[in-house]
C-alpha positions as CSV (number, residue, x, y, z in Angstrom):
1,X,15.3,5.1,-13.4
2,X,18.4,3.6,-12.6
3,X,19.5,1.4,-9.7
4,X,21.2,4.5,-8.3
5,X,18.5,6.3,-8.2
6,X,16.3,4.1,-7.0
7,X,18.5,3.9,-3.8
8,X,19.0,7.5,-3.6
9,X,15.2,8.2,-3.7
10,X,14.2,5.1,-1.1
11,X,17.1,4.0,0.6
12,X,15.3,1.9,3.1
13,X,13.2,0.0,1.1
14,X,14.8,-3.0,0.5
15,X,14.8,-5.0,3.2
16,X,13.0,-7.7,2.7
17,X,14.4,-8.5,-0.8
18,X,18.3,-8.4,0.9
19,X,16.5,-11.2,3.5
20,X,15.2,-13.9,0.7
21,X,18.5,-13.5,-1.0
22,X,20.6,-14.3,2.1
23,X,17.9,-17.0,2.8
24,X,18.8,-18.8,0.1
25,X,22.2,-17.8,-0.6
26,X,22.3,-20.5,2.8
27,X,20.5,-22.8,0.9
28,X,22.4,-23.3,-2.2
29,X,20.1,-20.9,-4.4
30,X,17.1,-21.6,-6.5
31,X,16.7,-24.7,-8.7
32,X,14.5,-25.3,-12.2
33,X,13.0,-27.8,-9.9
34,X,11.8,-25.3,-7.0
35,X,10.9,-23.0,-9.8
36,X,8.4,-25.8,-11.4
37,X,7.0,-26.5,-8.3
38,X,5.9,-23.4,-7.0
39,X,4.0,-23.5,-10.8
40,X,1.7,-26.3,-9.5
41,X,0.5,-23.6,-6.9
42,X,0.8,-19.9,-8.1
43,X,-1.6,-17.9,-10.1
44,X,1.2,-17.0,-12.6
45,X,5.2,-18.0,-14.3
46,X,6.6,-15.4,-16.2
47,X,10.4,-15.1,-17.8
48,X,12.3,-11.9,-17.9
49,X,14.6,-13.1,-21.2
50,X,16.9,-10.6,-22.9
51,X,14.8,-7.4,-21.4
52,X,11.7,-9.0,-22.3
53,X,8.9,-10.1,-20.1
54,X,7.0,-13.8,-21.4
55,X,4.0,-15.4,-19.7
56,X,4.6,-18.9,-19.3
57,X,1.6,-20.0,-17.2
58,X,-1.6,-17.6,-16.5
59,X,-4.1,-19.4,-13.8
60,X,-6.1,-15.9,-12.7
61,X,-6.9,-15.4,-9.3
62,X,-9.6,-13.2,-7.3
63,X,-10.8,-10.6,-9.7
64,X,-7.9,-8.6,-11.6
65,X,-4.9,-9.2,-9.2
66,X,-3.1,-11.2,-11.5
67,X,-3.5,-9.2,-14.3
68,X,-2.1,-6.5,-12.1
69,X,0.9,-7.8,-11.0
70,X,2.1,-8.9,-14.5
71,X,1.3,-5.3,-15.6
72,X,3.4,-4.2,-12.7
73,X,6.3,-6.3,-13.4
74,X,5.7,-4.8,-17.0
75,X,5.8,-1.0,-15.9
76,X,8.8,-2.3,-14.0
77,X,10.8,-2.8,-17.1
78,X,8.9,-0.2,-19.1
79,X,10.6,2.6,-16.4
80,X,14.7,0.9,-15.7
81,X,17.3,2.7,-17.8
82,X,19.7,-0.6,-16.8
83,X,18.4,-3.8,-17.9
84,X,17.2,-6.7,-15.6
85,X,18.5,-10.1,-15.6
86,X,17.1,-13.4,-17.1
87,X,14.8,-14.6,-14.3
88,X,12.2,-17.3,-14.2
89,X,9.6,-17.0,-11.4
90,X,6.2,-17.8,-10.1
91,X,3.5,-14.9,-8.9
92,X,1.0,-15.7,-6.1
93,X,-2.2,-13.3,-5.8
94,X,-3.6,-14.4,-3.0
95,X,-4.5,-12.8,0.7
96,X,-1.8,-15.1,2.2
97,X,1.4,-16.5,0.8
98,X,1.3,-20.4,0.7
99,X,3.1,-23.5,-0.5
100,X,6.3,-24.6,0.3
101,X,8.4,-23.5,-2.9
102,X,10.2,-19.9,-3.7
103,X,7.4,-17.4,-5.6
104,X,7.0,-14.1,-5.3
105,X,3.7,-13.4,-2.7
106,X,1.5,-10.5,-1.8
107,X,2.6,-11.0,1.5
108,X,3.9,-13.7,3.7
109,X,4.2,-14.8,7.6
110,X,7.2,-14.5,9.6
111,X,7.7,-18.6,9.4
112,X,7.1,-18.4,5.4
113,X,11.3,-17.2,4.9
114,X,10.9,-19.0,1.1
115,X,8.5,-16.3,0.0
116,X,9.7,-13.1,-2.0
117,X,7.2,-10.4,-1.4
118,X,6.3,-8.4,-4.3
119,X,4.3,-5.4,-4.4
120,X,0.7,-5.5,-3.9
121,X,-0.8,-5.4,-7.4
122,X,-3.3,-2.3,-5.8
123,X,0.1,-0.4,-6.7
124,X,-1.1,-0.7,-10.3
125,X,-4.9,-0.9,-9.7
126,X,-7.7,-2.4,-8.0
127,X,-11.0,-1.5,-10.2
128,X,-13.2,-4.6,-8.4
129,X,-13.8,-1.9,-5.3
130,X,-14.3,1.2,-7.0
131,X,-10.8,2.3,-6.3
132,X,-9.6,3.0,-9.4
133,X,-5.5,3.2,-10.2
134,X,-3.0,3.8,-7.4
135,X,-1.9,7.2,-9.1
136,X,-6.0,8.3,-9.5
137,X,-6.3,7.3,-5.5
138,X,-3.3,9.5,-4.2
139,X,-4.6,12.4,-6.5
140,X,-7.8,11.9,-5.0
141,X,-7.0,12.0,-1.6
142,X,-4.6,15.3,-1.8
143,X,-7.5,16.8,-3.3
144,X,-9.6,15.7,0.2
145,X,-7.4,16.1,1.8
146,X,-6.6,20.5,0.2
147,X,-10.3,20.5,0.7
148,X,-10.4,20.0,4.1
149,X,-7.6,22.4,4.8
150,X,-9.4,24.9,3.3
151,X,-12.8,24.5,5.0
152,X,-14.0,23.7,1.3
153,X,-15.1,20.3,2.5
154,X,-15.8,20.2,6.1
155,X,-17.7,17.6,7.3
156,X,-21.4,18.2,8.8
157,X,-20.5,17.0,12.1
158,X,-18.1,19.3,12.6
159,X,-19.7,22.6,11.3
160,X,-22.3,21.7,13.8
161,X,-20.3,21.3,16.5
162,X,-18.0,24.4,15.2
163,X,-21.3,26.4,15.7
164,X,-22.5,25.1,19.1
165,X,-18.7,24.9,20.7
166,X,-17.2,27.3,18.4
167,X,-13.9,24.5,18.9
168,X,-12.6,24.1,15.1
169,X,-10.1,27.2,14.6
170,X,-10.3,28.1,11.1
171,X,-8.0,27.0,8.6
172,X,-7.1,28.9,5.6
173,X,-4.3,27.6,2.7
174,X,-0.6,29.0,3.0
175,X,-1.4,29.6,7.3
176,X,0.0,26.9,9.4
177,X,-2.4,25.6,11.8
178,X,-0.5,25.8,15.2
179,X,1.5,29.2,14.7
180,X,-0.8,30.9,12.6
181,X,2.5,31.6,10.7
182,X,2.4,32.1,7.2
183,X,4.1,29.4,4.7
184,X,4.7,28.8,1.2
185,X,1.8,27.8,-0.7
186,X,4.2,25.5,-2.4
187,X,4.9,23.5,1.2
188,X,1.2,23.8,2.1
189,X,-0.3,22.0,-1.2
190,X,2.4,19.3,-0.3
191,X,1.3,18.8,3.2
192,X,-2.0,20.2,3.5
193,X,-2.9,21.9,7.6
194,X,-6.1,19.2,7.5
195,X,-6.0,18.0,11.4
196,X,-8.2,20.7,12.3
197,X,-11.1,20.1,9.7
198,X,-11.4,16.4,10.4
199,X,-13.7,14.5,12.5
200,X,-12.1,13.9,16.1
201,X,-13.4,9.4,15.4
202,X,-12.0,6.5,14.2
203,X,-13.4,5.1,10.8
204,X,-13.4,1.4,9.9
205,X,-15.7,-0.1,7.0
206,X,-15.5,-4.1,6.5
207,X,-17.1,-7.0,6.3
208,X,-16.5,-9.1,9.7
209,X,-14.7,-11.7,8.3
210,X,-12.3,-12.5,10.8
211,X,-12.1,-12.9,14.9
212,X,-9.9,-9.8,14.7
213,X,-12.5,-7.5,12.9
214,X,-15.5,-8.9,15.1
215,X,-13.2,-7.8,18.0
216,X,-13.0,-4.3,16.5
217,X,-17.1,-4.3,16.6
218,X,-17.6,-5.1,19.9
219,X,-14.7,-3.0,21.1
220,X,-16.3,0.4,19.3
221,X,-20.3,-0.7,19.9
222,X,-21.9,3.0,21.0
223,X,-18.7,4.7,22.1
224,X,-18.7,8.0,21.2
225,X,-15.1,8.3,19.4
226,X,-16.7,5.4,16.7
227,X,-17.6,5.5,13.7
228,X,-17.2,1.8,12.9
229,X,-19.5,-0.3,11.0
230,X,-19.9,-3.7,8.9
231,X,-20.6,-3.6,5.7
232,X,-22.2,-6.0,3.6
233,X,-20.7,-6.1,-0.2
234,X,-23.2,-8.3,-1.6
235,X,-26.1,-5.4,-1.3
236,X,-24.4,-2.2,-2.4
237,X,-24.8,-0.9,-5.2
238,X,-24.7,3.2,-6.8
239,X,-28.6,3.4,-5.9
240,X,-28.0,1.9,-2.1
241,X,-25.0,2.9,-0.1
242,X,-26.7,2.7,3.2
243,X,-26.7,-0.4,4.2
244,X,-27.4,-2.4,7.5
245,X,-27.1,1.4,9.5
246,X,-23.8,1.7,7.5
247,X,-22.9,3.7,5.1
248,X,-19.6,3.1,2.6
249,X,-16.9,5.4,2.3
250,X,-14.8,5.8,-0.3
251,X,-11.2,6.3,0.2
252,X,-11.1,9.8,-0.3
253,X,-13.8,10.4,2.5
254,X,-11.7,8.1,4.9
255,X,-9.7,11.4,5.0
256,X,-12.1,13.1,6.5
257,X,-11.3,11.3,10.1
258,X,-8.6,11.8,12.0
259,X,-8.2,8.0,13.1
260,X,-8.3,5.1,10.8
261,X,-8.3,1.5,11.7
262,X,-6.1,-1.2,10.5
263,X,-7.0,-4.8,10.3
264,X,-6.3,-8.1,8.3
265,X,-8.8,-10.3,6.5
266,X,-8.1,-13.8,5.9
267,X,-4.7,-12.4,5.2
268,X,-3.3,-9.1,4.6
269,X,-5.3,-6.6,4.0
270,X,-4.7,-4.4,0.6
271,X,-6.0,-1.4,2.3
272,X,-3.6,0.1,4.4
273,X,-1.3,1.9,1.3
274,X,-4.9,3.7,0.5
275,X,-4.9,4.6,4.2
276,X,-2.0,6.0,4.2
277,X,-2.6,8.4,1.4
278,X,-4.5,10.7,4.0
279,X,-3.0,12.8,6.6
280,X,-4.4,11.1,9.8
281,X,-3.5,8.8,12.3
282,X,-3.5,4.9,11.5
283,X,-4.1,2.5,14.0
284,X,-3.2,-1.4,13.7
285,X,-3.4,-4.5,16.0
286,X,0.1,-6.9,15.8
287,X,0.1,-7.8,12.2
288,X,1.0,-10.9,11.2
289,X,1.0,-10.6,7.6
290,X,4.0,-8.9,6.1
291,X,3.7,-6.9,3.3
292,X,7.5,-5.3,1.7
293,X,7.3,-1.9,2.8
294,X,6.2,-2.9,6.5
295,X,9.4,-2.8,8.3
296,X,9.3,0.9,7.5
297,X,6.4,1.2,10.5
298,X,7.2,3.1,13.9
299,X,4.9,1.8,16.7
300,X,7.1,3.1,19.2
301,X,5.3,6.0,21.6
302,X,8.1,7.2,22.5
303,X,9.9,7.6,19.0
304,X,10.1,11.2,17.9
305,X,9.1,9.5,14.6
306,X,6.3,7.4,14.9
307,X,4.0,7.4,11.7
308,X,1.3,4.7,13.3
309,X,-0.3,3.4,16.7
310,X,-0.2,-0.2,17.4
311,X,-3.1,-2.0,19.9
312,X,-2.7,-4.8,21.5
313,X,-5.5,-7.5,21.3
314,X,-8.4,-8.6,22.3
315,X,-9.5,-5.0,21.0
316,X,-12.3,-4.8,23.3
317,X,-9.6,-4.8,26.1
318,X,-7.4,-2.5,24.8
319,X,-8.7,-0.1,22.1
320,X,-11.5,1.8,24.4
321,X,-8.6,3.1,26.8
322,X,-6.3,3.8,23.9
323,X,-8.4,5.9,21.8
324,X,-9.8,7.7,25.2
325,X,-6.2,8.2,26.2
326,X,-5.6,9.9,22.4
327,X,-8.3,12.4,23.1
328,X,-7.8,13.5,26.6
329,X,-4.1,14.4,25.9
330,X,-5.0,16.2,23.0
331,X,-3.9,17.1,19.3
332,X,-0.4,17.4,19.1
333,X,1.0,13.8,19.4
334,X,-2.0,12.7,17.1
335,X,-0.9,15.5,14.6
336,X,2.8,14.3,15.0
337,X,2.2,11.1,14.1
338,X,-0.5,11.9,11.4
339,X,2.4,14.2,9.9
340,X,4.9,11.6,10.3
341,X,3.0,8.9,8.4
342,X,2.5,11.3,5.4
343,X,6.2,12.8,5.1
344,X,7.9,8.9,5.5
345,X,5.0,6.8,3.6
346,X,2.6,8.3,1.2
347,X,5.0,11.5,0.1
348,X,8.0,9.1,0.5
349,X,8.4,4.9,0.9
350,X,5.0,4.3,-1.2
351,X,5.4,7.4,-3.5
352,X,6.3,8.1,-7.1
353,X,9.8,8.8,-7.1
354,X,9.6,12.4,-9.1
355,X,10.0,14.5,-6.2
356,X,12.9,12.2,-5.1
357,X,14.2,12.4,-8.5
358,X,14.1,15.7,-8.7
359,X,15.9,16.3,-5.3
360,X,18.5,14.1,-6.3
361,X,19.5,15.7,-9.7
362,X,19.4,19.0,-7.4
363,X,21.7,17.2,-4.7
364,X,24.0,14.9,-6.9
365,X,23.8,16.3,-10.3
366,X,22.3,12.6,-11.2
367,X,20.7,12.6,-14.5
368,X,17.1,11.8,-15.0
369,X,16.3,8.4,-16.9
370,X,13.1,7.5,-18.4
371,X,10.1,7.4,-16.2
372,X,10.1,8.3,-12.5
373,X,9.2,5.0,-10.9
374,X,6.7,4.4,-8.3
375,X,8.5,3.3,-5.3
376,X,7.2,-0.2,-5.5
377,X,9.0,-0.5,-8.8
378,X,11.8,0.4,-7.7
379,X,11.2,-1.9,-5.2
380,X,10.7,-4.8,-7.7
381,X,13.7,-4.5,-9.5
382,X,15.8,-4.6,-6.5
383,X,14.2,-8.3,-5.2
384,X,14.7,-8.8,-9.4
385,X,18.2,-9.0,-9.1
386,X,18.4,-10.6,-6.2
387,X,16.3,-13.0,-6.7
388,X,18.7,-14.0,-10.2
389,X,21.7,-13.6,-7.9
390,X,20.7,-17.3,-6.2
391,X,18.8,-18.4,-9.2
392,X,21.1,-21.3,-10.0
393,X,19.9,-22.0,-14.1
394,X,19.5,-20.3,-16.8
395,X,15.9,-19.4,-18.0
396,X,14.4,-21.0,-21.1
397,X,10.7,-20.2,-22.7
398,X,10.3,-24.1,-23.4
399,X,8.0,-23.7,-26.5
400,X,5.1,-22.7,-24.1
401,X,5.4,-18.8,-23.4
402,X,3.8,-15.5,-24.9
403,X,5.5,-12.1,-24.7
404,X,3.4,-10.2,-22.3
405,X,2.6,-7.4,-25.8
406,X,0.5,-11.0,-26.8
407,X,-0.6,-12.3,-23.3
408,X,-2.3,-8.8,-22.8
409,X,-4.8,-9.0,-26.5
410,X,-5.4,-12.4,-26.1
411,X,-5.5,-13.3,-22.1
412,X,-3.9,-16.8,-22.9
413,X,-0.2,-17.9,-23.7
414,X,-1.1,-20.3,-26.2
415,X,-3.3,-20.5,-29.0
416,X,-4.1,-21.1,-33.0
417,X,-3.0,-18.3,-35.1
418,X,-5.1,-17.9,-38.3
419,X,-4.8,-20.4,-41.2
């Protein structure tokens, strides 16, 4: 795709990019020297030289994320039409940006202005979990989530309750769930009339890491809109999924709830893009950990387009009375928001970009180049060039880099060749 496109597909993505720029734009730009010192404390330094990507340093991290992120910044050439600048910078994989040098971070606090946020590497994959690729997960969830439109895969609770109360209408694909009105199957498969089929709690699975997760467990202990538990990683396995009282849900069967709970680990948490892939409500305390696509959130209640619900802390003050107040008003706030969150985020801001594409060479009569991107690559590209737009020299390999073709058979950027 070219950069055109990219802007006509997500036009609001880029936010966060435009701010490191300007942040160093003030600062005179980016040296060699702030370059080789955010080396001493990143998990990766790669060199974009002449369209080419180079490994020059390759620490790991936790599980595959560095992996993932150079094979991101790879799919991110692999799929530009235009060719990207000569850049030299440093990759961190961790929960929490750190350090005190310019490197592209998973995320970063507001105070942290020297960090460049990449995409989270789960936009590739994230296999340690069970998840699978980013492309497998959305397919996996539209598939839940068609099920549950259709009654193919209604949960247990609620065909008991269906029976007793006789208070989930049915809901057949191509008939809109409020009018009854028939649609285009076409409009249906894209946003699937789920709300109905989904059980009225909120889900959270986690291990209670973290003050603000041990908040969330006291705050949803034996109400009866929870379905909030701890889990414990270190004893599941394919033969054992109950655990502790718990079971674990995969993120296709987090689709099955209507409300699904947000909160950070010891940094950000990589689950919220695999949250949004379902049509339901998302609910988040203040988070403090910005990831690049955040500033596309709407909190506000009073917003005509809000696509999440933020609750104020300590949880066990403020969630109870929220989630009452949710169900007492009823469905069609919930469903506004539920449909708001899947139209502007998972079919739009953290989609592939064929749809969009598509719409534009309808619209603008743009040519189609290479690949459709994943909106994170376009992403990428864009804090790309910025990022060599205040990078003040020019990149070099210095005798110690591997093309990323080499780094990816042999896992190392130096080593002896045969004699």
């Amino acid at each position: 795709m070219t950069v055109d496109q990219c802007q006509t597909a997500f036009p609001n993505l880029y936010q966060e990019a435009d701010r490191a720029q300007r942040y160093f734009a003030h600062r005179g730009g980016i040296s060699k020297a702030d370059v080789d010192l955010a080396e001493e404390e990143g998990n990766a330094r790669v060199v974009i030289l002449n369209n080419t990507l180079f490994v020059k340093t390759f620490r790991g991290g936790i599980n595959s994320r560095t992996q993932a992120s150079l094979a991101t910044i790879y799919r991110t050439l692999l799929t530009s039409s235009e060719s990207l600048p000569d850049v030299d910078f440093v990759i961190q994989t961790g929960d929490a940006g750190s350090g005190t040098a310019a490197a592209f971070s998973l995320s970063r606090k507001a105070e942290q202005e020297h960090l460049w946020l990449m995409p989270d590497f789960g936009f590739f994959s994230w296999p340690e979990p069970g998840i699978s690729s980013y492309l497998e997960i959305r397919q996996e969830t539209l598939d839940r989530e068609r099920d549950i439109a259709s009654g193919a895969r209604r949960p247990l609770e609620l065909v008991a309750r269906q029976f007793e109360e006789d208070i989930v209408p049915e809901v057949k694909i191509g008939q809109d769930s409020h009018t009854g009105i028939e649609v285009d199957e076409d409009v249906t498969d894209a946003s699937p009339n789920s709300w109905s089929g989904k059980i009225p709690k909120l889900i959270w699975r986690g291990v209670p890491q973290v003050e603000v997760r041990n908040e969330l467990l006291r705050a949803a202990h034996d109400q009866p809109w929870s379905d909030v538990q701890s889990l414990d990683w270190g004893r599941i396995n394919d033969d054992d999924k109950k655990i502790n009282g718990g079971d674990l849900k995969t993120m296709p069967e987090h689709c099955d709830y209507r409300y699904l709970m947000q909160t950070e680990g010891w940094g950000y948490s990589g689950r919220l893009k695999y949250l949004q892939q379902c049509k339901s409500v998302i609910i988040a305390h203040p988070m403090e950990h910005i990831q690049h696509f955040h500033h596309l959130f709407d909190t506000n209640p009073s917003s005509p387009s809000q696509n999440m619900i933020e609750v104020s802390r300590p949880l066990e003050e403020h969630l109870p009375a929220l989630m009452e107040r949710l169900i007492a008003e009823g469905d069609e706030r919930a469903q506004l928001i539920a449909e708001n969150s899947w139209r502007d985020l998972r079919e739009g801001y953290i989609s592939p970009a064929a749809k969009q594409v598509a719409l534009a060479i309808v619209l603008f009569h743009q040519e189609a180049d290479l690949l459709p991107s994943l909106s994170s690559e376009c992403y990428f590209r864009y804090a790309i060039r910025a990022y060599a737009a205040v990078q003040n020299f020019k990149p070099d390999l210095e005798g110690r880099s591997a093309s990323y073709e080499s780094f990816l058979l042999t896992g190392q950027t130096q080593w002896q060749p045969h004699r």
